[in-house]
C-alpha positions as CSV (number, residue, x, y, z in Angstrom):
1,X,-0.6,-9.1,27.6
2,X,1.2,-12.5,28.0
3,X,-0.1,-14.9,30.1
4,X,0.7,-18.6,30.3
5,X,-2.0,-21.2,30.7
6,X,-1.4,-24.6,33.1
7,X,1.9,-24.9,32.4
8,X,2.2,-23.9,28.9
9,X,3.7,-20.2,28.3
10,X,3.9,-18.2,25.5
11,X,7.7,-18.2,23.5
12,X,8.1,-14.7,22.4
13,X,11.2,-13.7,22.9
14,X,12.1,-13.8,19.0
15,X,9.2,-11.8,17.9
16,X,9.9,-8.1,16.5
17,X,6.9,-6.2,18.0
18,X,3.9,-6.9,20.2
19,X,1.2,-4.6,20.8
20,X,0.4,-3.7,24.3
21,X,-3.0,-4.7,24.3
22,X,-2.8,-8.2,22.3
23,X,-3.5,-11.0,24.2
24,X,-1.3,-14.3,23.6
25,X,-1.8,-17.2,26.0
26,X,-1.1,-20.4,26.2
27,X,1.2,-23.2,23.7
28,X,2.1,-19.8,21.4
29,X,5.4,-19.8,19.7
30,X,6.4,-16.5,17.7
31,X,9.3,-16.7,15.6
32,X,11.9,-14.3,14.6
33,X,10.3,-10.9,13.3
34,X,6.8,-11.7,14.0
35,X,4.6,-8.7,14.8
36,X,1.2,-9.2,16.8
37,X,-0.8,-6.1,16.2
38,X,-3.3,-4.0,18.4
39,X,-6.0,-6.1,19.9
40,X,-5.3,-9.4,18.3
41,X,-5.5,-12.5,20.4
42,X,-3.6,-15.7,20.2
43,X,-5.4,-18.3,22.2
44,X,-3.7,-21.8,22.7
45,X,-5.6,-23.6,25.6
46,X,-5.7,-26.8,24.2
47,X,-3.5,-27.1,21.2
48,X,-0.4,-25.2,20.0
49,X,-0.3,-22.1,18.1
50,X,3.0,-21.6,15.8
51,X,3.5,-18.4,14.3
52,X,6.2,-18.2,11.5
53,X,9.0,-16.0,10.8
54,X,8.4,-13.1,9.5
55,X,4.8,-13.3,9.8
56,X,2.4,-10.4,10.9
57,X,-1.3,-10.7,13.1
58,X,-3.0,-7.6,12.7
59,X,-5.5,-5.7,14.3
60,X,-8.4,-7.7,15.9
61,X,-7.0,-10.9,14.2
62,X,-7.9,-13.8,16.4
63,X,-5.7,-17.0,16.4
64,X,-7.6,-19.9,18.3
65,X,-7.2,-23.7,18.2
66,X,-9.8,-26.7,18.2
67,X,-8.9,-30.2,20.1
68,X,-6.3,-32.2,17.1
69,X,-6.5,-28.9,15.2
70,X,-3.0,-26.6,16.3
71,X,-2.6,-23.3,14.7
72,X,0.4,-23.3,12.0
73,X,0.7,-19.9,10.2
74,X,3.4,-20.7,7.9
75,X,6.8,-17.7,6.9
76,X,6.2,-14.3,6.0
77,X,2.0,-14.5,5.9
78,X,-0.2,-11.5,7.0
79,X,-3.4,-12.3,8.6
80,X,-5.5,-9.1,7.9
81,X,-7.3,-7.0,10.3
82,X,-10.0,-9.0,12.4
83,X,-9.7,-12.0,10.5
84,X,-10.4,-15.5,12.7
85,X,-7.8,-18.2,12.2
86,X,-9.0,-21.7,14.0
87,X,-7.2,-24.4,14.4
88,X,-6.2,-24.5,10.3
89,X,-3.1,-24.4,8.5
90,X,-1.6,-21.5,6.4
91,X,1.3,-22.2,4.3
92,X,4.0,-19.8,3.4
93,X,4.1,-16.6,2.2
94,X,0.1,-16.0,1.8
95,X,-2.0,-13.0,2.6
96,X,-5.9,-13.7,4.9
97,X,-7.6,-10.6,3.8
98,X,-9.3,-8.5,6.2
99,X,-12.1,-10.0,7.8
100,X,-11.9,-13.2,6.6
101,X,-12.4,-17.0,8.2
102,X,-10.8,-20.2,8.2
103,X,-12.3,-22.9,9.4
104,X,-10.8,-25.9,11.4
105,X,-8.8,-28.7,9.4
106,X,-8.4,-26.4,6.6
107,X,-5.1,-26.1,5.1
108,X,-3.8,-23.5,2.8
109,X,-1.1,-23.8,0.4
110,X,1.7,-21.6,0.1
111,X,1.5,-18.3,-1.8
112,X,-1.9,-18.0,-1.4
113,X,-4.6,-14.8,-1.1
114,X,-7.6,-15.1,0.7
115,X,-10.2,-12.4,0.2
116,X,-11.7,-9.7,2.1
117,X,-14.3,-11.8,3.7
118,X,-14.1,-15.2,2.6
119,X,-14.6,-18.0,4.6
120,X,-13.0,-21.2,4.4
121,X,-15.1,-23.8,5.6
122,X,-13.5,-26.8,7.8
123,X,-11.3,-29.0,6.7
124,X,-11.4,-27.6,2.8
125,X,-8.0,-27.8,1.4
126,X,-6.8,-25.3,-1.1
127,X,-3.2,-25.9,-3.0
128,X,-0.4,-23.8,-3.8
129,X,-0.5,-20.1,-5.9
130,X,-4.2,-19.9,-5.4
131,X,-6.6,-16.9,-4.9
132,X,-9.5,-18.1,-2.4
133,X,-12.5,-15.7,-2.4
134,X,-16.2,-16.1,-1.3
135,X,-18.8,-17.4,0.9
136,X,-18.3,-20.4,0.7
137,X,-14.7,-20.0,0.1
138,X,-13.4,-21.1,-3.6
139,X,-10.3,-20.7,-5.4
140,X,-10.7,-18.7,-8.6
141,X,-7.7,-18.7,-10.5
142,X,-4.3,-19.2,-10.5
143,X,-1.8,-16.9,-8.6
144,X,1.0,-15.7,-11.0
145,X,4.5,-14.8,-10.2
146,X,4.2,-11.0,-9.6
147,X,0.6,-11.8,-7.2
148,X,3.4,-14.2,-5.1
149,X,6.5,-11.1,-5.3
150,X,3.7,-8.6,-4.0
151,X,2.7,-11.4,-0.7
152,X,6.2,-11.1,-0.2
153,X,6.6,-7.5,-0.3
154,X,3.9,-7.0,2.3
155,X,5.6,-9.5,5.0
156,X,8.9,-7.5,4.6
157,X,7.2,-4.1,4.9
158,X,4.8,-5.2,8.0
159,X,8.8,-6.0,9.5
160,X,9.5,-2.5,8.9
161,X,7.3,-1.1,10.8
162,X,6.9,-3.2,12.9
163,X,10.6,-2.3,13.5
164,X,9.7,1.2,13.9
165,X,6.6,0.6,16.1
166,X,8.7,-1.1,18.6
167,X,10.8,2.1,18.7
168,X,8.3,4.2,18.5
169,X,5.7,2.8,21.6
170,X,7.9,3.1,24.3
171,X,6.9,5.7,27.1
């Protein structure tokens, strides 16, 4: 469902596929060939939530803000199934494995993996090409050019069926 909150609704009209039952209220903007996936939530009551192109919110994901803290999920990132994203940053092209958390302030370079589980704490900052894992969340190694092909190869596949889902679902 789509609801707006005060004055501020959703901006939707770009994305590729939204699942019935996701919830997306508030300051949300979806670029194009985002896909918001069963029971995910986007919640943007008191800052903005942007969603970049190509990007995909799975299955029990939820997106929520903190006061200063927006939402920015950057191009062509998937954010695994019931992972929490709050009010951080996410740079391009990076995975959130499934489950994980990231905290308020954080920001996340581009081409990035986050483990199964991890949880970024607030306001940790994690650069480019790295793989994030743990409790508390650390970066490991390095990411090397065919870990960053493979983030890439996930977006573009999550568009394809996302593609197909939105033929697929209507009754």
């Amino acid at each position: 469902m789509i609801y707006p909150y005060k004055e501020k609704k959703p901006e939707v009209k770009e994305a590729i596929f939204i699942a019935e039952n996701s919830t997306i209220t508030g300051e949300v903007i979806l670029k194009k060939n985002v896909s918001i996936w069963f029971g995910a939530v986007l919640r943007a009551d008191i800052a903005p939530i942007t969603v970049g192109e190509g990007s995909n919110i799975q299955d029990n994901a939820v997106v929520h803000v903190d006061y200063g803290s927006p939402a920015v999920i950057g191009n062509y990132v998937t954010i695994g199934h019931s992972s929490v994203i709050h009010g951080c940053i996410i740079g391009d092209t990076c995975i959130v494995g499934m489950g994980a958390v990231v905290l308020s302030g954080a920001v996340i370079g581009a081409n990035c993996i986050i483990g199964a589980g991890a949880l970024v704490t607030e306001n940790k900052v994690f650069p480019d090409n790295s793989l994030i894992v743990g409790v508390p969340a650390r970066a490991v190694r390095a990411l090397k050019e065919d870990d960053t092909s493979k983030i890439m190869q996930n977006a573009l596949h999550y568009i394809e069926i996302a593609e197909e889902s939105e033929k697929s679902y209507k009754y």
